[in-house]
N, C-alpha and C positions, 0 to 999 in steps of 0.2 A: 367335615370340611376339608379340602384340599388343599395341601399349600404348595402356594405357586410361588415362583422367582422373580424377584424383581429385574433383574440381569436384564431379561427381553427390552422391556420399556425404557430402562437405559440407554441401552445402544439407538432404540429406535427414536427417544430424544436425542441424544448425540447427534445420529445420522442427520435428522432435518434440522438440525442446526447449522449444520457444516454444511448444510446445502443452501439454505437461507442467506449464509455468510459470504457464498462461494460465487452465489446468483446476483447480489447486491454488494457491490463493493461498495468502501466506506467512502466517505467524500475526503479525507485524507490520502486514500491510496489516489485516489482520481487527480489529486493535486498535483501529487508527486508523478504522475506517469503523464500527465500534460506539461510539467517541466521539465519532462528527462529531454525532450529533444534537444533542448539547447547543451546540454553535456556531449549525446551525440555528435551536435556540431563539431565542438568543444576536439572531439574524438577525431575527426576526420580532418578536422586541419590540424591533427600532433602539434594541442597544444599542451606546455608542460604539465604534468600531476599536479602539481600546486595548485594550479587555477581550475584545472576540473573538480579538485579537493576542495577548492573553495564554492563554488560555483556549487555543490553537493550542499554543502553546509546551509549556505544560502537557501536553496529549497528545503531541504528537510524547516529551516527556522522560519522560514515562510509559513511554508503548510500547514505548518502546529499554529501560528497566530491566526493565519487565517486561511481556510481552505479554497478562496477565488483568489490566490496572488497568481502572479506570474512574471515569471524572472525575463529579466532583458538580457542582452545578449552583452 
């Protein structure tokens, strides 16, 4: 009998995993990249760090309770 490596099938789970991962984003990332604009905004009218900091905060705390919020401006 030949002994074979497990090594191969490792990686080759690995690999379609991180492609599955890569392919379907979580509905948490999707949360947070549908609130980033309003930071953006936040960005282009130089408003201070604080309130962009906050405004962060707020999405990240959002997204985690629930993944259809969406911050107001």
């Amino acid at each position: 009998m030949k002994k074979f490596s497990v090594w191969p099938g490792v990686l080759i789970v690995c690999f379609i995993a991180i492609t599955i991962l890569t392919i379907f984003p979580s509905k948490h990332k999707q949360c947070i990249d549908r609130n980033r604009i309003v930071i953006e905004k936040l960005q282009e009218a130089n408003a201070d760090r604080e309130t962009i900091k906050n405004k962060g905060y707020e999405i990240g705390i959002g997204c985690r309770a629930n993944t259809d919020f969406n911050l107001t401006e």
